[in-house]
N, C-alpha and C positions, 0 to 999 in steps of 0.2 A: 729588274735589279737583282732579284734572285737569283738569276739562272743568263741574260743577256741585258747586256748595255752598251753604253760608249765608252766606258771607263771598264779596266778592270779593278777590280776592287780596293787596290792598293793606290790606286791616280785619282780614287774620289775624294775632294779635300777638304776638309771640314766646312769650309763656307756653302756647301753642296749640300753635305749630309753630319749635322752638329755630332757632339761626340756621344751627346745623350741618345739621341736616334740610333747613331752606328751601332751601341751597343745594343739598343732595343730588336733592332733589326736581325741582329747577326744573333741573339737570342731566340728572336722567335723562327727564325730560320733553323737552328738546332735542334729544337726542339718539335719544328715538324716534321726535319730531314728524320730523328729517329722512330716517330709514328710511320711514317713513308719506309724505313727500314724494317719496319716491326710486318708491316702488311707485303713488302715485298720479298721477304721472309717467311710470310705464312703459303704466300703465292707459290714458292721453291718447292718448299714440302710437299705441298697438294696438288701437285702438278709432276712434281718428277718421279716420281713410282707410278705412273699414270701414263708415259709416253711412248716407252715399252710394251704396251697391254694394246693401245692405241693402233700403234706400229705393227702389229700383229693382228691384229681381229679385224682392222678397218684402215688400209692402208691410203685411201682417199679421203684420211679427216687426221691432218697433220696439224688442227688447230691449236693441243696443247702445245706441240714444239714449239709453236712462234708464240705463245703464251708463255711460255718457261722463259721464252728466250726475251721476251716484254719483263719480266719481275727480273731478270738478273739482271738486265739494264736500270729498272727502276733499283735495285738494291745499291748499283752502283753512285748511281745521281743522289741518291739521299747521303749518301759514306762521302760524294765530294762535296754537295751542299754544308755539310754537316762538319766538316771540315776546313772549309772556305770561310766557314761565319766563325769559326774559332779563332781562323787567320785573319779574320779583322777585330775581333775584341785583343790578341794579343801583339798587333803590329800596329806603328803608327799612322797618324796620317803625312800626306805628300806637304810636300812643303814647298815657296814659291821664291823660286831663285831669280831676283832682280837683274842678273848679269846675266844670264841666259834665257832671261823670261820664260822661263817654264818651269814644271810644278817636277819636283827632283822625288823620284817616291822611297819610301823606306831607307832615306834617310843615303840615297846611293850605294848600300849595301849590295851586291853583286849576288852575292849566295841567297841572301834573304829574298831578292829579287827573280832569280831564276824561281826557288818552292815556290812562290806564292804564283809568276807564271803558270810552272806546270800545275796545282792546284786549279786555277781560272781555269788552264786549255782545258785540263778532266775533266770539269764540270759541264761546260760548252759541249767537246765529245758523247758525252754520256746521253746528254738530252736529246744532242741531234739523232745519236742510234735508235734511243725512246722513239722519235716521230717517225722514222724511217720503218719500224718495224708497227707500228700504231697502222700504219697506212700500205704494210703487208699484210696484217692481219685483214683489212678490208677486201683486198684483192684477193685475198687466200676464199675469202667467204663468196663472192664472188664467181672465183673460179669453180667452186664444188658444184655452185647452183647453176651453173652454166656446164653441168653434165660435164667436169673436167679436174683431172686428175687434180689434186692439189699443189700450191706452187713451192712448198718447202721443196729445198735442197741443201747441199753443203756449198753449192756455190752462193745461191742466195744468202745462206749465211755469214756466208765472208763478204759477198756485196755488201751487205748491209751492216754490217760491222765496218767494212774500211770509209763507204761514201762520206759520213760523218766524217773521219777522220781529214779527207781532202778538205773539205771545207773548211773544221776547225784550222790545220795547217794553214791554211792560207789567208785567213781570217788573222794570226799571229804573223805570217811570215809576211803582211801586208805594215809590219810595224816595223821591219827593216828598214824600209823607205823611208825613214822619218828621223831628220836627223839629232843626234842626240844620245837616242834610243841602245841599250834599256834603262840608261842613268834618268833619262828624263822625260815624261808622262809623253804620249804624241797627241797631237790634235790635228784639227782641219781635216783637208779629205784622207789621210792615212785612219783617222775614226770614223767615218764615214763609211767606206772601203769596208772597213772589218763590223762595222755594226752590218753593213749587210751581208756582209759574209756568214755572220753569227745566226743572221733570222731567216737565213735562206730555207731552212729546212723547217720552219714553223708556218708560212704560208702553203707548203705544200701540203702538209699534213691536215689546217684547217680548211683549205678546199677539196683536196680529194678526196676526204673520210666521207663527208655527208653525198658527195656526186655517186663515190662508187656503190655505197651503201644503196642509195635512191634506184639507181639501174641493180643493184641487184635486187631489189623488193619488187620490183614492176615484173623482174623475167619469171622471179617465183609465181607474181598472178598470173603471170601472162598462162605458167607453164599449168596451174591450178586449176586457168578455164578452160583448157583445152583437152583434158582431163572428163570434163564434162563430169564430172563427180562434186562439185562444191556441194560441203555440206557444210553444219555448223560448227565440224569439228575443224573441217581445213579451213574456214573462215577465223576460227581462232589461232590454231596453227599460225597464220600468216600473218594474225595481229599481233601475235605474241613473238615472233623474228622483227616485224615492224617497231614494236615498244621496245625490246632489246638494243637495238643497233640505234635508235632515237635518245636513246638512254645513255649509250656509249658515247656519240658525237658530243651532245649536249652539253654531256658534265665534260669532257677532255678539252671543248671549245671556252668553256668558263673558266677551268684549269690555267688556261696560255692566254685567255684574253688580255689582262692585266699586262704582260709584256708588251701584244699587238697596240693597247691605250698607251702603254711608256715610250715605244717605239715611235708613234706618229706625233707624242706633247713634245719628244727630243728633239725632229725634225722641224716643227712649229718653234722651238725657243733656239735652236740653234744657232739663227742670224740676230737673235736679240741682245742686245745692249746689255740689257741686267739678266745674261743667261746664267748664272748662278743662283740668283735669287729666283730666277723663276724655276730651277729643276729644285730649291728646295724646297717649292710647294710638292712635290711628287713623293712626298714620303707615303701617304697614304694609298697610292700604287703600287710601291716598292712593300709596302708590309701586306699589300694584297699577296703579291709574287712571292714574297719568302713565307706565307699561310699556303699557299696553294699548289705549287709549283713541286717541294719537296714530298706535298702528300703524294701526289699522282701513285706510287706502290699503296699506300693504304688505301686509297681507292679502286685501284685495278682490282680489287680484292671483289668487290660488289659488281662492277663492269663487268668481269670476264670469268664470275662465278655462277653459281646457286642464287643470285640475286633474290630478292624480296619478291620484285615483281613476277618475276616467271612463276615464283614457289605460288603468287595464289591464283596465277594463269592455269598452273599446273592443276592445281585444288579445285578451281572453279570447274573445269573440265573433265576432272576426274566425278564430280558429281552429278554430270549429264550423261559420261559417257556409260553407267550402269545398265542401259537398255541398248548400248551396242559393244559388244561381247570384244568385237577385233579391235577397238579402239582404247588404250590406257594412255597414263602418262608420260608412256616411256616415246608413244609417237610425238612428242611436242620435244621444239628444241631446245639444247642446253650445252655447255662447253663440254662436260663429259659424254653427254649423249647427244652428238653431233649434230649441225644444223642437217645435213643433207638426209636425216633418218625422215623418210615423209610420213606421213599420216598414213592410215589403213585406207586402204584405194588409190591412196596416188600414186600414179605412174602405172596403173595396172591396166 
């Protein structure tokens, strides 16, 4: 409800979601969107004087750019989230037109109807570039440990900038077809249509992060044993890539669950009789989505940093490694000191 539904925001009508909810909703939504602003702001900082230096010294570990380019997307999603729930505390709800049996939104206001449109398409947009580049980040990790160059480019960059965009477009332009439309909310398969248009780009991202992740931790052992060097350092080495990227999947998968649960109860109450009275039980999934959803930037913050756990990987290891001279902390991985830096013996 956060971020995707069947409704956009302005067609959900109070027998749905009471007025005391919407407001609660669209509160706590602001209020996480600007936590989710505040960490994909600290991300910008500490990453952009850093891609530069990157680009220059280690031109096969472009992981900050598609990190930088992960928090300006997250900064963006939180500024539409954050903006979206204000345009439902200060707009009304849809109202239900007995002569044309359908739910007439904001009152048939045109202009107020388009903002609040573009509003929903931005937010839709933004998320989907979030998962598209979540799931280059994977491949980018991927490609370095499979002994290849990295996959940043500037074409990449605009792939993955517009893909999103076709889908949102089309996700809206599937409301055309509905007739009515935009005076009056659409239903049946034209919502149908655009909910899957909307989530198309959340299944991808929740099964290809943990697959490519999995094949790229097997080629690192693969590449470890072969090496015929395993020691206790490259066994941590590769626990500590393994905890990392288990850490990354986990919490992004718990992040977008609460949609993937809203998406399949919508589906379930659909063909049902008392389908409004049963999507008002779903508030307590919807305030999942508006908690979790806008944080994703204050999170990326821990995910795609210095995290905790590496720091006492790091520590741990720094205090074994004092009786081997060639081995510090700087050989274990980290987003500024690249996965692909191997341990002292590997690959030699």
């Amino acid at each position: 409800m956060a971020s995707l539904q069947t409704s956009a925001f302005f067609c959900v009508p109070e027998a749905e979601l009471a007025l005391e909810k919407r407001f609660a909703y669209a509160l706590v939504c602001m209020v996480c969107s600007v936590l989710g602003a505040f960490g994909a702001a600290h991300q910008i900082r500490t990453w952009r004087p850093l891609v530069g230096g990157f680009q220059i010294c280690r031109k096969q570990s472009p992981n900050p750019r598609i990190i930088l380019q992960i928090a300006i997307v997250d900064l963006f999603t939180a500024v539409g989230i954050f903006v979206r729930g204000l345009c439902m505390v200060i707009t009304s709800t849809p109202n239900y037109d007995m002569d044309r049996s359908a739910w007439v939104p904001l009152n048939g206001d045109m202009a107020a109807i388009t903002i609040a449109t573009t509003v929903e398409a931005t937010c839709q947009y933004c998320i989907g570039v979030s998962f598209t580049w979540t799931v280059l980040h994977a491949f980018d990790t991927y490609s370095q440990i499979n002994h290849k160059a990295g996959i940043y480019s500037w074409k990449l960059c605009v792939g993955a900038w517009m893909l999103p965009a076709l889908s949102t477009s089309a996700s809206f332009i599937a409301y055309l077809g509905f007739p009515g439309y935009p005076t009056t909310c659409p239903s049946g398969w034209v919502v149908a249509l655009r909910y899957a248009l909307a989530y198309s780009m959340l299944p991808m991202a929740l099964l290809a992060n943990p697959v490519i992740y999995c094949i790229t931790a097997n080629i690192m052992e693969r590449q470890l044993k072969e090496t015929g060097l395993i020691s206790y350092h490259h066994h941590n080495f590769l626990t500590a890539f393994k905890l990392k990227y288990v850490v990354i999947v986990v919490v992004f998968s718990l992040c977008w669950m609460p949609n993937v649960m809203d998406a399949i109860l919508h589906m379930v109450v659909q063909g049902s009789t008392t389908k409004l009275t049963a999507k008002s039980m779903f508030f307590p999934i919807w305030i999942l989505e508006a908690i979790l959803n806008p944080l994703q930037g204050l999170i990326n913050c821990a995910m795609y940093g210095h995290h905790l756990l590496l720091k006492i990987q790091i520590a741990s290891n720094e205090s074994i490694s004092n009786g081997d001279p060639g081995f510090s902390s700087e050989d274990l991985p980290s987003e500024q000191t690249p996965i692909l830096i191997r341990p002292h013996g590997y690959g030699s």
